[in-house]
C-alpha positions as semicolon CSV with decimal commas, in nm:
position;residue;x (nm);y (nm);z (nm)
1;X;-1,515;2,763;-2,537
2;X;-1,823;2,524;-2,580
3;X;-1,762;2,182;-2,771
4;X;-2,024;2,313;-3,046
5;X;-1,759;2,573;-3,119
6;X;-1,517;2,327;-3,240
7;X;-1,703;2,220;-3,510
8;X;-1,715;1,838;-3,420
9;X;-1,912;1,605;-3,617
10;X;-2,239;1,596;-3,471
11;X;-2,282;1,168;-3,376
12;X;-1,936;1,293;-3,215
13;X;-2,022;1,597;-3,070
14;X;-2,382;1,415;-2,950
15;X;-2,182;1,128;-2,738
16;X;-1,987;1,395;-2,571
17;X;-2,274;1,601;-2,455
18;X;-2,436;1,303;-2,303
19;X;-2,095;1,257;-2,149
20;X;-2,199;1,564;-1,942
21;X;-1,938;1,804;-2,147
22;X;-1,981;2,126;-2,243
23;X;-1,709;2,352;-2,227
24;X;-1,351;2,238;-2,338
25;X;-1,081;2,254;-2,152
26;X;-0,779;2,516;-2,256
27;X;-0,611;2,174;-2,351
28;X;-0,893;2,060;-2,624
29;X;-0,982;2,447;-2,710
30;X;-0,638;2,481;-2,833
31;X;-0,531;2,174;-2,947
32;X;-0,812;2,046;-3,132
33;X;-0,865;2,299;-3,452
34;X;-0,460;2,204;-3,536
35;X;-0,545;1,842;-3,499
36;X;-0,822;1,843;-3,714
37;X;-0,621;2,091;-3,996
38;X;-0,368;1,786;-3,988
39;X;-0,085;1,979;-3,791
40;X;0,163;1,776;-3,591
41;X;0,111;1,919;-3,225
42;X;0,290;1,888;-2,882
43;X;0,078;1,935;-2,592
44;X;0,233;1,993;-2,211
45;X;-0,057;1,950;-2,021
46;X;-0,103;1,718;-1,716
47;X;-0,311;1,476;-1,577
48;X;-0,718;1,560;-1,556
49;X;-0,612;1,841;-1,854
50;X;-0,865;1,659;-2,095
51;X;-0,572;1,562;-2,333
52;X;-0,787;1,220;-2,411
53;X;-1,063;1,377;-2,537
54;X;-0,794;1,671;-2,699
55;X;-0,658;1,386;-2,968
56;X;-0,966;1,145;-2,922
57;X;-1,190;1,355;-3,069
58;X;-1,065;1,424;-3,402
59;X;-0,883;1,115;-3,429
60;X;-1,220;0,924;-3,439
61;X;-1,324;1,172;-3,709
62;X;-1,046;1,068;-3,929
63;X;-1,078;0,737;-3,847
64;X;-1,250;0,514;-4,137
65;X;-1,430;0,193;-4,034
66;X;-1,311;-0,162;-4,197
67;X;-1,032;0,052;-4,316
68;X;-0,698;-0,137;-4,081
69;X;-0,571;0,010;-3,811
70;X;-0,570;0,382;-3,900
71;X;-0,470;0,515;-3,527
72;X;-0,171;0,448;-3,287
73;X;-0,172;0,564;-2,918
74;X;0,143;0,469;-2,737
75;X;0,099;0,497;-2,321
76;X;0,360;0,416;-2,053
77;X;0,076;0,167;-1,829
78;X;-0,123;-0,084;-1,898
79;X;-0,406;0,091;-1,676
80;X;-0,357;0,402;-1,891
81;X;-0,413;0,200;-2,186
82;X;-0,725;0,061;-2,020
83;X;-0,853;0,414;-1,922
84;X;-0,800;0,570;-2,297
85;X;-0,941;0,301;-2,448
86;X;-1,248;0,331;-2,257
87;X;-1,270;0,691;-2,292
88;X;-1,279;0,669;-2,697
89;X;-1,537;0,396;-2,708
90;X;-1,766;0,634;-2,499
91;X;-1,697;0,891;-2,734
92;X;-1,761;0,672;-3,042
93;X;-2,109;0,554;-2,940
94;X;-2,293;0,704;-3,225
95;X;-1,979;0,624;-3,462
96;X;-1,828;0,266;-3,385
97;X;-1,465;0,239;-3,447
98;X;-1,318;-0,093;-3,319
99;X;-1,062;0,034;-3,026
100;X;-0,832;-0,212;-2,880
101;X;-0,588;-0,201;-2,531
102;X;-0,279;-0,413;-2,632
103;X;-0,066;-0,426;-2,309
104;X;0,187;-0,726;-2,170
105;X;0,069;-0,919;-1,844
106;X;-0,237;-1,108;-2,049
107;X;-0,241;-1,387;-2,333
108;X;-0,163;-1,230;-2,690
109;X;-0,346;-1,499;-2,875
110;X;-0,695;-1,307;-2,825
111;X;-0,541;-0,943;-2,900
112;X;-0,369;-1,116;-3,287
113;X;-0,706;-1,194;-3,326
114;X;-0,861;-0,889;-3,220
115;X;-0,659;-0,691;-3,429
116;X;-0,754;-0,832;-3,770
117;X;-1,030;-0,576;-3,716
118;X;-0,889;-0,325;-3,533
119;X;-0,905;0,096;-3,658
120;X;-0,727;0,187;-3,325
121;X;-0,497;0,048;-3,125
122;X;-0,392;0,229;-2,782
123;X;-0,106;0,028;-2,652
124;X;0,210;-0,004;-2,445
125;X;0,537;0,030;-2,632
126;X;0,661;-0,336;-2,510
127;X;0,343;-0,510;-2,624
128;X;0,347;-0,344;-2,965
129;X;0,671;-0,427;-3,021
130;X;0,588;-0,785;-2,972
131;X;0,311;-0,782;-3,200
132;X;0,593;-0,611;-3,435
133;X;0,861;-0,887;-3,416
134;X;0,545;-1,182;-3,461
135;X;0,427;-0,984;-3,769
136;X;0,070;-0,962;-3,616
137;X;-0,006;-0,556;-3,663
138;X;0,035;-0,381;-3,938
139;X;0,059;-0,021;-3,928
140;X;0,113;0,059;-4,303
141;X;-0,223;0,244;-4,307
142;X;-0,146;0,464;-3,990
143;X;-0,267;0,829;-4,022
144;X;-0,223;0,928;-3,655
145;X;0,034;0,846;-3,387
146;X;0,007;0,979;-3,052
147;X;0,278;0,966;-2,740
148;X;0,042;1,003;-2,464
149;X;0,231;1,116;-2,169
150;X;0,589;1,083;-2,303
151;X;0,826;1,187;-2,047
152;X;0,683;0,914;-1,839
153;X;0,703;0,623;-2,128
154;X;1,096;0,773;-2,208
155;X;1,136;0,788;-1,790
156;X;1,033;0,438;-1,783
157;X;1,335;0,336;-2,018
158;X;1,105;0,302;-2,366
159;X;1,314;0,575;-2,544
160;X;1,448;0,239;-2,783
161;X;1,114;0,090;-2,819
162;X;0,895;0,387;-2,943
163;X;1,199;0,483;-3,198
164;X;1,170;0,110;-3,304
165;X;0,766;0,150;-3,293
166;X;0,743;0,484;-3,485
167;X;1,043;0,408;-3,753
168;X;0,727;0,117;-3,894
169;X;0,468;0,388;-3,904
170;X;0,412;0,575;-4,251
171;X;0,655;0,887;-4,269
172;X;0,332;1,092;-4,425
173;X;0,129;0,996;-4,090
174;X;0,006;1,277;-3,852
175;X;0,209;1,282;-3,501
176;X;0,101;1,385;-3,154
177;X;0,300;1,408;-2,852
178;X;0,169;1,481;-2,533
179;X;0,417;1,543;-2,223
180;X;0,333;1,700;-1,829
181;X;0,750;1,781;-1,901
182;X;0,967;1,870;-2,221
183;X;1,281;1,652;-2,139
184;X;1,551;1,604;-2,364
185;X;1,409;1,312;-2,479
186;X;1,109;1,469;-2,597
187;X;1,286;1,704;-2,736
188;X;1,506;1,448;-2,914
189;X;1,165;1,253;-3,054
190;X;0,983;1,547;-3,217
191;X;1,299;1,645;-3,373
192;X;1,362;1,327;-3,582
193;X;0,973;1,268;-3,601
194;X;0,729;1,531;-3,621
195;X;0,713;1,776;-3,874
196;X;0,689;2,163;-3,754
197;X;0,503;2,100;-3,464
198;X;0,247;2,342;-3,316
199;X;0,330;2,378;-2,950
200;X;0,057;2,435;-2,705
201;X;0,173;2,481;-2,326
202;X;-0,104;2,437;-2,051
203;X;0,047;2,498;-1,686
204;X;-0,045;2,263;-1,461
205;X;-0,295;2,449;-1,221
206;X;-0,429;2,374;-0,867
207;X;-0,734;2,566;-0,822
208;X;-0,654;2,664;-0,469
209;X;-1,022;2,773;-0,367
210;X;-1,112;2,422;-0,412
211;X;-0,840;2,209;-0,287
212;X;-0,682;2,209;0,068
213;X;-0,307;2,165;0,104
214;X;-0,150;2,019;0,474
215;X;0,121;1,892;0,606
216;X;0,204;1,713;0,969
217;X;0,561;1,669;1,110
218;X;0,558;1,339;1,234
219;X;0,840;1,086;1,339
220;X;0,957;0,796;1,109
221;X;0,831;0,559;1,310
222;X;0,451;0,734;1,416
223;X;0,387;0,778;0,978
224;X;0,151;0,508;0,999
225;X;-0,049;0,509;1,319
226;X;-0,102;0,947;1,221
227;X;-0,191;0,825;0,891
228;X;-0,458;0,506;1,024
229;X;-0,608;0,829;1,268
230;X;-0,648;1,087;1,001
231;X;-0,845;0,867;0,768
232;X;-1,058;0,759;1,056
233;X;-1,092;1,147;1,142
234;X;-1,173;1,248;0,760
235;X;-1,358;0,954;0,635
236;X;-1,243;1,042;0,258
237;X;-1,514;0,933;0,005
238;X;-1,185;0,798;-0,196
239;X;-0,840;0,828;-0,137
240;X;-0,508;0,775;-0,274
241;X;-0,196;0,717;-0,096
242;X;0,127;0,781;-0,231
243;X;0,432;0,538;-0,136
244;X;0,794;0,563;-0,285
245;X;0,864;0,179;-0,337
246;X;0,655;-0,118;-0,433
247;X;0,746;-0,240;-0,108
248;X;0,629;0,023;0,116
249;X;0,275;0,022;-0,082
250;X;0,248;-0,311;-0,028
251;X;0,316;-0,325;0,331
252;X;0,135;0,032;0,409
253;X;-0,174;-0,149;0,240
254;X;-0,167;-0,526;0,447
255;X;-0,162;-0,272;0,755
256;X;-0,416;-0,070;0,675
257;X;-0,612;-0,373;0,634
258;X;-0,549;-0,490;0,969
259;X;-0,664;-0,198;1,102
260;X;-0,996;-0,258;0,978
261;X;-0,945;-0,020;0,638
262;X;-1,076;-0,118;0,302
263;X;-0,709;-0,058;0,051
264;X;-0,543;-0,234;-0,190
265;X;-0,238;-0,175;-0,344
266;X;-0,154;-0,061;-0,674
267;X;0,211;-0,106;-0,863
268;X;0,374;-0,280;-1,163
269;X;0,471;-0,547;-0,969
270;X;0,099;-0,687;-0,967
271;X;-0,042;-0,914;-1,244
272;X;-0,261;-0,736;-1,482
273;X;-0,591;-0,931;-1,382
274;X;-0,508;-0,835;-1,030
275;X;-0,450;-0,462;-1,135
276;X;-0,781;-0,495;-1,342
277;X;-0,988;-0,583;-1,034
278;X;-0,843;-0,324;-0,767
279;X;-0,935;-0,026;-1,073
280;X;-1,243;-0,190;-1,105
281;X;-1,320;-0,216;-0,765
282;X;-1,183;0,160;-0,679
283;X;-1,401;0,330;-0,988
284;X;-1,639;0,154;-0,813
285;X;-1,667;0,258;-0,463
286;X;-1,619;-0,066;-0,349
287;X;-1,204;0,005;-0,234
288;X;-1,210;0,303;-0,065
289;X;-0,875;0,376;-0,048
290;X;-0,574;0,317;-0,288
291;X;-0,223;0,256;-0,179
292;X;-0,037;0,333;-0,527
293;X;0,336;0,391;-0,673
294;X;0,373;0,746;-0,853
295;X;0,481;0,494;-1,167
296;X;0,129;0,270;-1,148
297;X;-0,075;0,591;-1,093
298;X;0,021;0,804;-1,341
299;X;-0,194;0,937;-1,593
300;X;-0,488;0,772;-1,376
301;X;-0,810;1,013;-1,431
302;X;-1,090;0,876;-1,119
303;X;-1,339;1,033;-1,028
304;X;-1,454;1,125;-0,649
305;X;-1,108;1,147;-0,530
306;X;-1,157;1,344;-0,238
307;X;-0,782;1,285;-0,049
308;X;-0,462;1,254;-0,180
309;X;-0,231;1,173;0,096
310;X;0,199;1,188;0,068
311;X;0,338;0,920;0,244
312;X;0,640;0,973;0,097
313;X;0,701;1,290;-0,023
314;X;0,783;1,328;-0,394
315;X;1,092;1,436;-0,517
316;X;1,023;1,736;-0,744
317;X;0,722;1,988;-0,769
318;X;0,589;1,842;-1,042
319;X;0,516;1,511;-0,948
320;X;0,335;1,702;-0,616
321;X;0,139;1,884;-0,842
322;X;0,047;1,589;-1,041
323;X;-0,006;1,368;-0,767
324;X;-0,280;1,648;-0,567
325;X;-0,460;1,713;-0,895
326;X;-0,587;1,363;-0,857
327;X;-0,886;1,528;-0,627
328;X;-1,048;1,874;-0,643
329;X;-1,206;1,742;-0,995
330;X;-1,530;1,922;-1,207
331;X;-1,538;2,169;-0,919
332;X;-1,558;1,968;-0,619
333;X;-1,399;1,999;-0,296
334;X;-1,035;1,816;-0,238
335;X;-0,756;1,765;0,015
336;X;-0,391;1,685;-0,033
337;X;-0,222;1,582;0,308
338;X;0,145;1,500;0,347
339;X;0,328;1,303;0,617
340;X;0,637;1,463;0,703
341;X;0,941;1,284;0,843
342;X;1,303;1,385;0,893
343;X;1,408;1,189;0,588
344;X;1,138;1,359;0,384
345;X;1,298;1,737;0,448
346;X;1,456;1,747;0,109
347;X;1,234;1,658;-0,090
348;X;0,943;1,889;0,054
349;X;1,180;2,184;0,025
350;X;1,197;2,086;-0,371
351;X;0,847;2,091;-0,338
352;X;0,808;2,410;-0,186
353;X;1,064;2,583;-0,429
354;X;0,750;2,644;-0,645
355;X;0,587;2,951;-0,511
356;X;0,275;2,852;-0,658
357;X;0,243;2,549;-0,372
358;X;0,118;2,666;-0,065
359;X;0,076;2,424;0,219
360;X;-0,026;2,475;0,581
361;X;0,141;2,304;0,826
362;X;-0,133;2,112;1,069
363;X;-0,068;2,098;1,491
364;X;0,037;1,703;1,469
365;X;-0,290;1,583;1,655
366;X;-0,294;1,314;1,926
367;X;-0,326;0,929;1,799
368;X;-0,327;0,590;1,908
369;X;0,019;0,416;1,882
370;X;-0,038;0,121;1,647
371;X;0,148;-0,193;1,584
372;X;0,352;-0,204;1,225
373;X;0,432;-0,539;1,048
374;X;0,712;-0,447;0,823
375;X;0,674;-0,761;0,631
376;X;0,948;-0,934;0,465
377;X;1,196;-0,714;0,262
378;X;1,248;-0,775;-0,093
379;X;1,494;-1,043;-0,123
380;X;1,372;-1,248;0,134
381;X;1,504;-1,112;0,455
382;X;1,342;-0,896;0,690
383;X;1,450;-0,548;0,877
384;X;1,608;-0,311;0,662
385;X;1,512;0,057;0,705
386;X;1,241;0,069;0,949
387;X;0,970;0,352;0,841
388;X;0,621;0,454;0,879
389;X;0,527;0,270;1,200
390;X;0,545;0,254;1,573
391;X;0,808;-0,025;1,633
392;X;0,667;-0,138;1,962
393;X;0,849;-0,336;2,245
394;X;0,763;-0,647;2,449
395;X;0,608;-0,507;2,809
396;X;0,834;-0,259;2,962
397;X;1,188;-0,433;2,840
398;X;1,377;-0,300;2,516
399;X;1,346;-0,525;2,222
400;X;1,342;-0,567;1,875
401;X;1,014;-0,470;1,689
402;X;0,753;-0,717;1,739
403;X;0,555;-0,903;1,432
404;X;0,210;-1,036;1,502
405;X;0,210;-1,383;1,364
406;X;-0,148;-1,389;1,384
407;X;-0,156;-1,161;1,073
408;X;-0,359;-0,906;1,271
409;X;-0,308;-0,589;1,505
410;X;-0,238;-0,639;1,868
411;X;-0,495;-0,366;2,004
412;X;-0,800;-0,409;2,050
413;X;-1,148;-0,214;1,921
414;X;-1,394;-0,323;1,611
415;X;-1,229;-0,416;1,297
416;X;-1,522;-0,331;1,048
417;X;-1,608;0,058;0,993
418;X;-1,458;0,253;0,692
419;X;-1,529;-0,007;0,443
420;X;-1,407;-0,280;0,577
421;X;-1,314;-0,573;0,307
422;X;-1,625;-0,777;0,430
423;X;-1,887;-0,478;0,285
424;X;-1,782;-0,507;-0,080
């Protein structure tokens, strides 16, 4: 269905055409009509669905200017926050609405004054509830609350917060949930809050003629020097590497750096302005690859994403699917590669439960043995479980696993190529 179909108002409609969109997606086709008819509406659709644009668009029809804030959008990141807040001020272009990001990490001072003039506030539930308890928002004049990707925020532990959030809303408002999952906690929220909800169900879909699943068998220990040879060997435009601990992405991304690889890590564990820069900086081109936390990446919509590799794999089918349907965007051409280790066995067959996943297992190829700082563990002590990287050994004689104190790798070869840090 084309956007013209949907009967959006034209200084709407306009912005989104010079967007580049034509045709909704099942998401937007579906959703939008109830939306605009006032219905309350829960949408399962995942990430790259179009859900933004699904309760963006006719939330900035409703929206008056110099009216108060009219609009709520509760997200579980502060990068998602960020990213949605963006998206609605591109749509607005020909219709200004003032659209404000309130998220923790930053000084409050300049968002209480911000939103004195505020129409829509997309926010996490932590921050909001702040500017509850100080008195400094008032939603008395909210029409439309949205739960953008809900099982995450309720996953997260903000089950308490968005009850406390939505019990100061107006009990006539409009409510929207949107959810890649229908947990019980979903389930539990749009029975005490929404009223005879439409339900709109969009499977999350890998379009298999455009994106390439692999896998490797590899040893614990060889994770990281297969991993160092395959991006050398694909030379992804972007990439996104998945880690199961803040700890591991950290340490996967200082050694990709020695090895001469522009990445960055990505997790909650970073300071906002930090976080800010590395999105910046990966939009941009500039970071070529991305060494993220399923947590800090979700909901993340970038485009050019051409590999998505699994360094740990994930622990249910889901999360795979969202993960891979980071790449193989608009059309293009994608590939999701997973590491495979004895500890990740489990997992994978999870993964592979879901018949819809097909993934071709790869001849391991040969690679260069490299050197893997593990860093210092959280806590302050080093060791623990030794993963991802060759351990190495002092000449011929056994020994423990050797740290470069020079903050570099031991083997020689040029450092710059694949975007090195020094070509930003």
């Amino acid at each position: 269905m084309k956007f013209e179909e949907l009967n959006i108002k034209p200084e709407i409609a306009r912005a989104v055409k010079e967007m580049g969109f034509d045709e909704a997606t099942k998401i937007q086709a579906e959703t939008i009509p109830l939306i605009k008819a006032g219905k309350d509406v829960i949408g399962q659709s995942g990430t790259g669905s179009g859900k933004t644009a699904a309760f963006g668009l006719p939330m900035l029809e409703k929206v008056e200017s110099r009216k108060g804030i009219q609009a709520l959008i509760l997200v579980p990141t502060r990068e998602l926050a960020e990213q949605v807040s963006k998206e609605l001020v591109k749509f607005s272009k020909y219709a200004p609405r003032h659209i404000l990001a309130v998220y923790g990490g930053v000084g409050i001072g300049p968002q209480i004054n911000e939103l004195r003039r505020t129409e829509i506030v997309v926010g996490t539930p932590g921050r909001v509830l702040d500017h509850i308890e100080r008195g400094t928002i008032d939603f008395s004049n909210i029409k439309m609350l949205v739960l953008d990707e809900a099982d995450k925020m309720f996953e997260m532990g903000f089950v308490d917060d968005v009850r406390e959030i939505v019990a100061q809303t107006p009990q006539w408002r409009q409510t929207l949930l949107f959810s890649a999952t229908i947990s019980s906690e979903v389930i539990d929220i749009s029975e005490r809050y929404m009223k005879e909800p439409e339900i709109i169900r969009v499977e999350i879909y890998v379009e298999k003629s455009h994106l390439k699943q692999y896998y490797y068998n590899a040893q614990s220990r060889d994770k990281f020097s297969l991993l160092v040879h395959l991006l050398q060997q694909e030379k992804p435009t972007l990439a996104i590497i998945f880690c199961a601990t803040r700890h591991r992405v950290d340490i996967v991304a200082q050694n990709l750096e020695k090895q001469g690889i522009n990445a960055e890590p990505i997790h909650g564990g970073l300071t906002q302005a930090r976080r800010n820069k590395i999105m910046e900086e990966f939009h941009s081109g500039k970071i070529k690859v991305l060494v993220a936390s399923e947590v800090a990446a979700r909901g993340l919509d970038i485009k050019n994403v051409t590999h998505i590799f699994n360094y740990d794999i994930p622990k249910t089918d889901k999360e795979y699917l969202h993960r891979i349907g980071r790449t193989a965007r608009a059309g293009e051409a994608g590939k999701a590669i997973s590491l495979l280790a004895e500890q990740d066995f489990d997992n994978f067959r999870h993964v592979q439960s879901n018949r819809d996943i097909t993934i071709e297992k790869l001849a391991t190829p040969d690679f260069k043995r490299l050197f893997f700082d593990f860093g210092k563990r959280p806590g302050g002590f080093g060791g623990g479980q030794r993963q991802g990287g060759f351990h190495g050994h002092r000449g011929l004689s056994a020994g423990g696993p050797r740290r470069d104190s020079r903050g570099g790798s031991r083997f020689g070869g040029q450092r710059r190529g694949f975007g090195h840090r020094s070509e930003r």
